[in-house]
C-alpha positions as CSV (number, residue, x, y, z in Angstrom):
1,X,-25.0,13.8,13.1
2,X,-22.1,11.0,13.3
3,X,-24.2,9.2,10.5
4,X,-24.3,12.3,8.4
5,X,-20.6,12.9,8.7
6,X,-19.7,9.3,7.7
7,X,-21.6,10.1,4.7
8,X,-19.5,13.2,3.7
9,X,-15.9,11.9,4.5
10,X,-17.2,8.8,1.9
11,X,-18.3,10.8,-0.3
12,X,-15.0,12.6,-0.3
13,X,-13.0,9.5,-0.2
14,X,-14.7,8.8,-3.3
15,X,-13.6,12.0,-4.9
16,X,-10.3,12.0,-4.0
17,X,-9.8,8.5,-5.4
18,X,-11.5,9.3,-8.7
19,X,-8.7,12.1,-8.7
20,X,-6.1,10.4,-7.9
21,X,-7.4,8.2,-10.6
22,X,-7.5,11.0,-13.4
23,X,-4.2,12.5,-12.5
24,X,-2.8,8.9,-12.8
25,X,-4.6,8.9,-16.3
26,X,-4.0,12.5,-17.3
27,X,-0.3,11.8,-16.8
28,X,0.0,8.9,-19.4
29,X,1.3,6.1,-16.8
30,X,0.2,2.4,-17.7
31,X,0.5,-0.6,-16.4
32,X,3.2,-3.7,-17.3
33,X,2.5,-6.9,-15.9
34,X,-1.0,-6.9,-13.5
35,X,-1.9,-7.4,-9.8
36,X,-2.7,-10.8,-8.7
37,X,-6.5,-11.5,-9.4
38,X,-6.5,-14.9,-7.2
39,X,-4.9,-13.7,-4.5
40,X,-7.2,-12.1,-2.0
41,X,-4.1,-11.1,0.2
42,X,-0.5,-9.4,-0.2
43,X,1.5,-6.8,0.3
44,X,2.6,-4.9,-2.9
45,X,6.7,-3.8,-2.1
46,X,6.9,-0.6,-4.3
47,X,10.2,1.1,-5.3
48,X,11.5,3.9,-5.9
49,X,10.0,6.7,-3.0
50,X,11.3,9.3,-4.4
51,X,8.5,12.1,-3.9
52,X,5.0,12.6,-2.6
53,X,3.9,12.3,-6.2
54,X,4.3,8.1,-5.8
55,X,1.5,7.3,-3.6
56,X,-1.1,9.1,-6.4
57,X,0.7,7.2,-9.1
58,X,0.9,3.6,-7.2
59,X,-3.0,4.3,-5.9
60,X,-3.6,5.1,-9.3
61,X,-2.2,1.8,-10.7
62,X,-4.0,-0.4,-8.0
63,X,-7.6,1.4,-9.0
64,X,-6.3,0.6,-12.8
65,X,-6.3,-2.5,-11.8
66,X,-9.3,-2.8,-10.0
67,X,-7.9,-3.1,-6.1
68,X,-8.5,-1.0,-3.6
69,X,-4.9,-0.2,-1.8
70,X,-4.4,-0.4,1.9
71,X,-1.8,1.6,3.2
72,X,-0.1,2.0,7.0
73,X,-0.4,5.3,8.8
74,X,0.4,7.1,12.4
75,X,-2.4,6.3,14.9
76,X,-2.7,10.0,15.0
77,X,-3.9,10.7,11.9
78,X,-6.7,8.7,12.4
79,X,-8.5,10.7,14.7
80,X,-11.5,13.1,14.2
81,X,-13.5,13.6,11.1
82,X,-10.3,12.1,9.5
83,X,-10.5,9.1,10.8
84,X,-13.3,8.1,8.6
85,X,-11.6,9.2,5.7
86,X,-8.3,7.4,6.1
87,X,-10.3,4.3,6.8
88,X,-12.4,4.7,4.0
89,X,-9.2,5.5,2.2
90,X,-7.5,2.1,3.0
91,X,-5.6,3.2,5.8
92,X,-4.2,1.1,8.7
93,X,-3.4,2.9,12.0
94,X,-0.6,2.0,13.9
95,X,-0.3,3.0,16.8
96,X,3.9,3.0,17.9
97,X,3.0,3.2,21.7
98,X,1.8,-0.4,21.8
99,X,3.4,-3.4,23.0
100,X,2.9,-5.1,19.9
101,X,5.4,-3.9,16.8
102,X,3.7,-2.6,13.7
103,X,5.0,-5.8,12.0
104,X,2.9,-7.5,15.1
105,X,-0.3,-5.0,14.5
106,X,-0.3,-5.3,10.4
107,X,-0.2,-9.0,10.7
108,X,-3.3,-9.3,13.0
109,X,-5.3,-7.1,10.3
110,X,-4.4,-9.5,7.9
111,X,-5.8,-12.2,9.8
112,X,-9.1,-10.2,10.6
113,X,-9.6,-9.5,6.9
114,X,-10.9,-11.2,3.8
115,X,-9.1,-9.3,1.6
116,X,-6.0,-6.7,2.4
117,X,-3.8,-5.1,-0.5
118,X,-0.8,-3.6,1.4
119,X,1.3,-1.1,-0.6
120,X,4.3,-0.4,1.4
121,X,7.5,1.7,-0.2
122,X,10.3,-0.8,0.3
123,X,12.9,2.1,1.0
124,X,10.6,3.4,3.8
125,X,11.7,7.2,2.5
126,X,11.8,9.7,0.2
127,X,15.3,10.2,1.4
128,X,16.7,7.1,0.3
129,X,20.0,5.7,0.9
130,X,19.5,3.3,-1.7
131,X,19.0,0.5,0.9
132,X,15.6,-1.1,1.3
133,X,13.6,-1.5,4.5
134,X,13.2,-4.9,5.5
135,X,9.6,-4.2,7.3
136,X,7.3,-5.0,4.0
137,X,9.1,-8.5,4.0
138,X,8.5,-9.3,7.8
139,X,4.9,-8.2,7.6
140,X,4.3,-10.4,4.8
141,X,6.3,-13.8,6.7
142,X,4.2,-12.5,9.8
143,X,1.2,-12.5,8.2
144,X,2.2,-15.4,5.7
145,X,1.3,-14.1,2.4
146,X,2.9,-12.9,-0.8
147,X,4.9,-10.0,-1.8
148,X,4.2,-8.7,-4.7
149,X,6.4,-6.3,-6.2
150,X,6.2,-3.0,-7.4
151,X,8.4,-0.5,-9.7
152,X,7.7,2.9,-10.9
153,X,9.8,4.2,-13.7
154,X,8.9,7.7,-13.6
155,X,11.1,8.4,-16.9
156,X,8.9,6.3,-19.0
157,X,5.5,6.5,-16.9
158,X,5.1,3.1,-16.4
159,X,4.3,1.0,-13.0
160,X,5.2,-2.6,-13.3
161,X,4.0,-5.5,-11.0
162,X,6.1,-8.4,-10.6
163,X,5.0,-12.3,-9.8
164,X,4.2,-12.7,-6.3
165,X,6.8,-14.3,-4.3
166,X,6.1,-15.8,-0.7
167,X,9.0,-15.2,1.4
168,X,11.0,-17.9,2.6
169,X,12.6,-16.7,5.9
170,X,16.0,-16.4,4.2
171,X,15.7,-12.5,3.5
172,X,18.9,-11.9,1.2
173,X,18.2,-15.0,-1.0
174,X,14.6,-14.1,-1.1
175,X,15.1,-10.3,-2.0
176,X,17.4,-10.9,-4.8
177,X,13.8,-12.5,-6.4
178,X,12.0,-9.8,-5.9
């Protein structure tokens, strides 16, 4: 039975990124400037969060572009029949309860992977203050690989991807570069 149900949430993983996908497509968005293709490992700092509507369009533009997107979640939403699903989907849990920080926890999957693509939204809300969070920049020191960064201009349906920068450990002179 657990075989057969690993099957199904794949299969549906599948579906919902070949939506995500179309409605990416459907839309009209392209693409200015591409994602790394030597790089095996970064984290992609994407800006502005300003609805729900950005992770479809940012997923979309990573599957344009041929990379399947990892993104952090609650350790709770990995439980279940879901869990497969949000693993399958590129999810990372972390789990807040830990000793370790999430910084700490997303670092060590970096290490254990080959290849990890993490999009995080660099103002860390949909309710922005029009400050950034400074977590996608210690995750990539911590894990010691680039940021590459990310912009969606809604108004002209276009996600751009900048060069990718490894941070320095001077955070304000390094995020006037990105």
């Amino acid at each position: 039975m657990q075989h057969d149900e690993i099957r199904k949430v794949g299969w549906l993983s599948r579906i919902v990124r070949r939506t995500i996908l179309a409605i990416y497509r459907l839309r009209g968005w392209k693409i200015d400037g591409g994602l790394p293709r030597h790089l095996k490992k970064y984290v992609i700092a994407g800006a502005p969060h300003t609805s729900n509507w950005d992770f479809v369009f940012f997923t979309g533009a990573t599957h344009e572009e041929g990379i399947k997107p990892n993104f952090m979640g609650k350790h709770t939403l990995f439980t279940g029949i879901m869990k497969n699903f949000m693993l399958d989907m590129g999810g990372i849990p972390i789990d807040r309860r830990k000793s370790t920080n999430a910084t700490e926890q997303v670092a060590a999957e970096f290490a254990a992977r080959d290849e990890l693509a993490l999009v995080i939204a660099c103002e860390g809300t949909r309710k922005s203050d029009g400050k950034w969070r400074s977590g996608f920049y210690h995750i990539a020191r911590a894990a010691n690989v680039p940021i590459v960064p990310a912009f969606a201009d809604n108004a002209n349906l276009i996600v751009s991807f900048g060069p990718p920068m490894l941070p320095t450990g001077n955070y304000g002179e390094d995020l006037l570069k990105i």
